[in-house]
Structures are given as structure tokens and as C-alpha cells.
Short mmCIF file of the C-alpha atoms (twelve columns), coordinates in Angstrom:
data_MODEL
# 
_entry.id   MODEL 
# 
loop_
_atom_site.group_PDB 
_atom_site.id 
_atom_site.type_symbol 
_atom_site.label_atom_id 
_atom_site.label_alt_id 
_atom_site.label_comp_id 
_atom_site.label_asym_id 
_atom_site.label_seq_id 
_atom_site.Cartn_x 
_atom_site.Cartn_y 
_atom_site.Cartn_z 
_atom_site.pdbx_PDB_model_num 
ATOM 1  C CA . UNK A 1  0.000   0.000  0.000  1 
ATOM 2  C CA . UNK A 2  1.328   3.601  -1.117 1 
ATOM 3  C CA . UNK A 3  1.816   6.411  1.277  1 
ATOM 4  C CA . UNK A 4  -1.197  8.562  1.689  1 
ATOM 5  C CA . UNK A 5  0.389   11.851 -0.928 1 
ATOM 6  C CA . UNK A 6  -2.069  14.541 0.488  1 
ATOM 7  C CA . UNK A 7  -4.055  16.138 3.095  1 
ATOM 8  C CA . UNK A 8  -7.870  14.272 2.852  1 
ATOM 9  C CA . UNK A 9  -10.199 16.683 1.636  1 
ATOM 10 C CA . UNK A 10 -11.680 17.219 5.173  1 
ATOM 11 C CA . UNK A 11 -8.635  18.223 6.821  1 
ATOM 12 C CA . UNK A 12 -7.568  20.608 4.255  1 
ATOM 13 C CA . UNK A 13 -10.796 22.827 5.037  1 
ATOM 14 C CA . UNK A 14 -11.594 21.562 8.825  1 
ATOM 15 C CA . UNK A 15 -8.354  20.945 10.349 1 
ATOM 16 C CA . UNK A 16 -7.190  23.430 13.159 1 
ATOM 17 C CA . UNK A 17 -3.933  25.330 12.845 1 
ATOM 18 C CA . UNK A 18 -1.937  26.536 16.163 1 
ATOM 19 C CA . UNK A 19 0.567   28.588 16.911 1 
ATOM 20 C CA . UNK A 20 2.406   30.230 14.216 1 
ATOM 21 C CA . UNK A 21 0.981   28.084 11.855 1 
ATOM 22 C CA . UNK A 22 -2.465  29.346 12.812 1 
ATOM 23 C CA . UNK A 23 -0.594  32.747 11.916 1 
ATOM 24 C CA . UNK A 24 0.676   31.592 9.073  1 
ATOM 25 C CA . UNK A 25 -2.728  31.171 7.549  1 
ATOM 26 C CA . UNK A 26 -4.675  34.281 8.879  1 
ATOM 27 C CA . UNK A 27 -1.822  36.822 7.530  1 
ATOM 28 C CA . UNK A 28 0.039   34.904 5.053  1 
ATOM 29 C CA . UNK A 29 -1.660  31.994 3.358  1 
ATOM 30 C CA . UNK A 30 -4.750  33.615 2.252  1 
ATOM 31 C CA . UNK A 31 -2.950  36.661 1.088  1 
ATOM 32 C CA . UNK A 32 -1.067  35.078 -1.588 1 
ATOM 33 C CA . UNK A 33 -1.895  35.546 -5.143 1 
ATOM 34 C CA . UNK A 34 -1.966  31.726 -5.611 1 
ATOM 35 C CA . UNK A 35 -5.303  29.795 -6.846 1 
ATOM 36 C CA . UNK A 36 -7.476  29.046 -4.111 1 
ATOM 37 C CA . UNK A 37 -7.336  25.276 -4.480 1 
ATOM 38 C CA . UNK A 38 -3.092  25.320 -4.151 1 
ATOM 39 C CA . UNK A 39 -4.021  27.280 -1.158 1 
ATOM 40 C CA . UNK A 40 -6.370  25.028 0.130  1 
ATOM 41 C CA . UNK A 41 -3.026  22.310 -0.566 1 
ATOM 42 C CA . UNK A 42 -0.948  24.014 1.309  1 
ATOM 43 C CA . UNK A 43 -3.229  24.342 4.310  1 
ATOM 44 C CA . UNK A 44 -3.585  20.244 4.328  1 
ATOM 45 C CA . UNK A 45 0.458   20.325 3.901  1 
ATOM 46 C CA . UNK A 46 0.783   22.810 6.931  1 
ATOM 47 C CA . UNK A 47 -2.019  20.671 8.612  1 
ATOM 48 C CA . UNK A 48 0.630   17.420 7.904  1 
ATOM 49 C CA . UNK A 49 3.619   19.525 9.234  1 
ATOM 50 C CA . UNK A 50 2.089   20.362 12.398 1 
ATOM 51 C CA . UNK A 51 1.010   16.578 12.801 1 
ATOM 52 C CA . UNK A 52 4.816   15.692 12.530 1 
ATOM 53 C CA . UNK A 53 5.895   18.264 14.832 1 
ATOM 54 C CA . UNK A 54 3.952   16.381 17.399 1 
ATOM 55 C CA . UNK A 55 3.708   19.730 19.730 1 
ATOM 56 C CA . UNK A 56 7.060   20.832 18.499 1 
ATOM 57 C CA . UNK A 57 7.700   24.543 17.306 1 
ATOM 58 C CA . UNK A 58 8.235   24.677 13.555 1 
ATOM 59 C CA . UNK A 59 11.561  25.758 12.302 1 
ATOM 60 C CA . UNK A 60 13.518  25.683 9.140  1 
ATOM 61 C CA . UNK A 61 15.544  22.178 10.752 1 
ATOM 62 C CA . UNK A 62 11.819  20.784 11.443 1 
ATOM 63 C CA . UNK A 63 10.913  21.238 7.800  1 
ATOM 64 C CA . UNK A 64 13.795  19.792 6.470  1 
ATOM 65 C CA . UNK A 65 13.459  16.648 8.417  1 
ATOM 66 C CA . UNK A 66 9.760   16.951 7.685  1 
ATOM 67 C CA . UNK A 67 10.959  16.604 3.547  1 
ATOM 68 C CA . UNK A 68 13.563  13.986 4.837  1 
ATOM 69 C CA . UNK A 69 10.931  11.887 6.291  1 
ATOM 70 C CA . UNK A 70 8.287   12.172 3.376  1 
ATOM 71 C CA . UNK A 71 10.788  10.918 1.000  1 
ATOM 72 C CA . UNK A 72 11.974  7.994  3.113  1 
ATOM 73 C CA . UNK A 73 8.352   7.614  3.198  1 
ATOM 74 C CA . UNK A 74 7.851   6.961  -0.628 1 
ATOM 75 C CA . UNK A 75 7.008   10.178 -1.562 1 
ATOM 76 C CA . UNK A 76 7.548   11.187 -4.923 1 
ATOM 77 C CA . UNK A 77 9.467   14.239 -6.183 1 
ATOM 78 C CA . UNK A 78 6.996   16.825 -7.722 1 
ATOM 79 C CA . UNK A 79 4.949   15.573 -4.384 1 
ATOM 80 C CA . UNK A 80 8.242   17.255 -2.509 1 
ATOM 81 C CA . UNK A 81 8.043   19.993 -4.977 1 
ATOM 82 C CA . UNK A 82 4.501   21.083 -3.900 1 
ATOM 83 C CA . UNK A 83 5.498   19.981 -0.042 1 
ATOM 84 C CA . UNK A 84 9.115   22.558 -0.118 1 
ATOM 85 C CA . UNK A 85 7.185   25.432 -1.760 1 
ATOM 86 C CA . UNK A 86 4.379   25.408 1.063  1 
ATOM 87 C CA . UNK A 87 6.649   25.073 3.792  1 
ATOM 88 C CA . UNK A 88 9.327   27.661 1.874  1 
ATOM 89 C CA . UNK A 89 6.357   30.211 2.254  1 
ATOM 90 C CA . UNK A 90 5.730   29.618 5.878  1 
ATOM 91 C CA . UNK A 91 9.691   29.883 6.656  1 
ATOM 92 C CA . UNK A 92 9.794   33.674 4.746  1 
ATOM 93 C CA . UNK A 93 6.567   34.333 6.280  1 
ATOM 94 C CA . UNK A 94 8.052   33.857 9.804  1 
ATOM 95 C CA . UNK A 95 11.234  36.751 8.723  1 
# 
């Protein structure tokens, strides 16, 4: 069985975001000129993120053992593409 590749639709429009995640989305996310579905995508990656940080605070070392783990994990590379650019955003957003 193949690694689940995405948020389920649910959690990409339900899930809770804390911290500066949370922040993230209120200031940043929405106020992107992206489509609203990609931002919709990266809300269920941000959602994943948080899951892996387990209570953690995000940083740029979390993120890149977040990409580590997803590709140990089976996770193909335009997959990663998608996965870097959402968390790139939240990283600058965080400047």
C-alpha cells in the first residue's frame, strides 16, 4: 500500500492550525496571489507539518526533516516539490 500523498479533503478545510501556523494562515496563506485550491493544498500540507511536529515549534531544521521523512516515506518528487514550496512560504513568512 502507497503512502497517503495529500491532506484528505476534510482536513484541508476543517483541520485546526496553532501557533504560528495558525498565523501563518490568517496573515500569510490567504494573502497570496496563488489559486485558491493550491491554497487550500498548502493548508492540508501545513495541517501534515504540524502533525509531525507532534507539539514541536516549527523551524527551518523541522521542515527539512519533515521533507527527509516524506521521501523515506515513498514520496515522490513533484509531491516534494509542492510539499518545499508550502513550507518555503511559511519559513519567509516567519522573517
Amino acid at each position: 500500500m502507497s503512502p497517503r500523498r495529500k491532506a484528505r479533503k476534510e482536513e484541508q478545510l476543517t483541520g485546526e492550525l496553532s501557533g504560528d501556523l495558525a498565523t501563518y494562515e490568517k496573515f500569510g496563506l490567504f494573502q497570496r496571489a496563488i489559486s485558491k485550491r493550491t491554497t487550500y493544498r498548502y493548508r492540508g500540507v501545513l495541517l501534515l507539518y504540524q502533525k509531525f511536529l507532534a507539539g514541536d515549534s516549527p523551524s527551518l531544521e523541522a521542515s527539512k526533516l519533515f521533507l527527509a521523512h516524506l521521501r523515506k516515506h515513498g514520496y515522490g518528487p513533484s509531491t516534494l516539490r509542492i510539499y518545499r514550496a508550502a513550507l518555503k512560504g511559511f519559513q519567509l513568512h516567519l522573517r
